[in-house]
N, C-alpha and C positions, 0 to 999 in steps of 0.2 A: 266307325268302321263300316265299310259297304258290304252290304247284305251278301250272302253267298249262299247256294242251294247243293244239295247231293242231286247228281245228275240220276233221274230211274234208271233201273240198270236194263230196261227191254229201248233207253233211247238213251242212251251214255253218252258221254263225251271223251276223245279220245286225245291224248296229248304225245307226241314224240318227243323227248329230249334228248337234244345233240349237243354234248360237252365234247373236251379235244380228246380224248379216249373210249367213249361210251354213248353210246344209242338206247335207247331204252323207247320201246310204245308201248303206253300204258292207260288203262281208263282212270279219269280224273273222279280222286272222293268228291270232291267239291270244285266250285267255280265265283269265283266274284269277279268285278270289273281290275282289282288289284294285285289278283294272282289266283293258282289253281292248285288243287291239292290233289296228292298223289300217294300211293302207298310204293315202295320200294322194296322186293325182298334182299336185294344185294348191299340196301342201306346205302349206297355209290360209296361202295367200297372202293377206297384209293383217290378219290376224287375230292378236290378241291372245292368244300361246299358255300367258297365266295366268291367262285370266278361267274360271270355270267355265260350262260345254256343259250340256246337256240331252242326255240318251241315251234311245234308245228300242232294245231289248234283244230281239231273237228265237232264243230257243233254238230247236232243232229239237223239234216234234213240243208245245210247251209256247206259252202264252198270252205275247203282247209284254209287258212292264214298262220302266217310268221308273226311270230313273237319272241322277245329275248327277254329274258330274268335272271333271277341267283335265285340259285337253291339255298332253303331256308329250312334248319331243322324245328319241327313245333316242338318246344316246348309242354311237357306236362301227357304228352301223350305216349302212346308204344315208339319202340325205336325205328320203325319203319315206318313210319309216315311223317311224308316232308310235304313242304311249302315250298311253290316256288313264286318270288317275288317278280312280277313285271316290275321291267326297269324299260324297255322300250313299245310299242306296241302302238299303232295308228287310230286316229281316234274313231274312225269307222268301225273296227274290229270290237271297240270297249262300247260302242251303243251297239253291235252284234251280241255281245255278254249281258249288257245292259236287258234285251229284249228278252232272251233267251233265261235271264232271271226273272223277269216277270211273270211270263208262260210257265214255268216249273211254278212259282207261287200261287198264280191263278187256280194251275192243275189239284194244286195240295188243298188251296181253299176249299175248293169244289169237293174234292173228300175229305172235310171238316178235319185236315191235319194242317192247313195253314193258321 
């Protein structure tokens, strides 16, 4: 599985997802190069959790990018917090994610929590 970091929350990452009924912007629990994870209070009530979303993607300190995924409920966890699966996403944007995991783990090493 590819490593994935909790974004700190004073330099978060933010995600928009646009399904055919529902918008939602939201900060990402997590992040890896294979998807992002998000907490949801409305659980996307009504929403078809296989069809694939549209993502809009803001690293900290870096330009927004598109991405599309399916929503992916985790298993074993609270009922609002989902996964969403990249299913399209350019491969510049994933060594963007790639970077941006390394810098969160350097940061954490450095205060002996990596």
């Amino acid at each position: 599985a590819a490593p994935a970091v909790q974004p700190p929350n004073a330099a978060g990452v933010e995600v928009q997802i646009m399904g055919t009924d529902h918008i939602d912007v939201l900060p990402a629990k997590d992040i890896s190069v294979s998807g992002i994870g998000v907490t949801v209070p409305h659980r996307f009530a009504g929403c078809d959790l296989g069809t694939e979303v549209e993502l809009v993607i803001t690293l900290p300190g870096m330009r927004s990018f598109r991405a599309y995924g399916i929503i992916r409920h985790w298993t074993g966890s609270t009922s609002d917090h989902f996964g969403v699966q990249f299913t399209r996403i350019e491969t510049k944007h994933v060594s963007q994610i790639s970077t941006y995991i390394k810098e969160c783990l350097a940061k954490l090493a450095k205060l002996g929590r990596g």
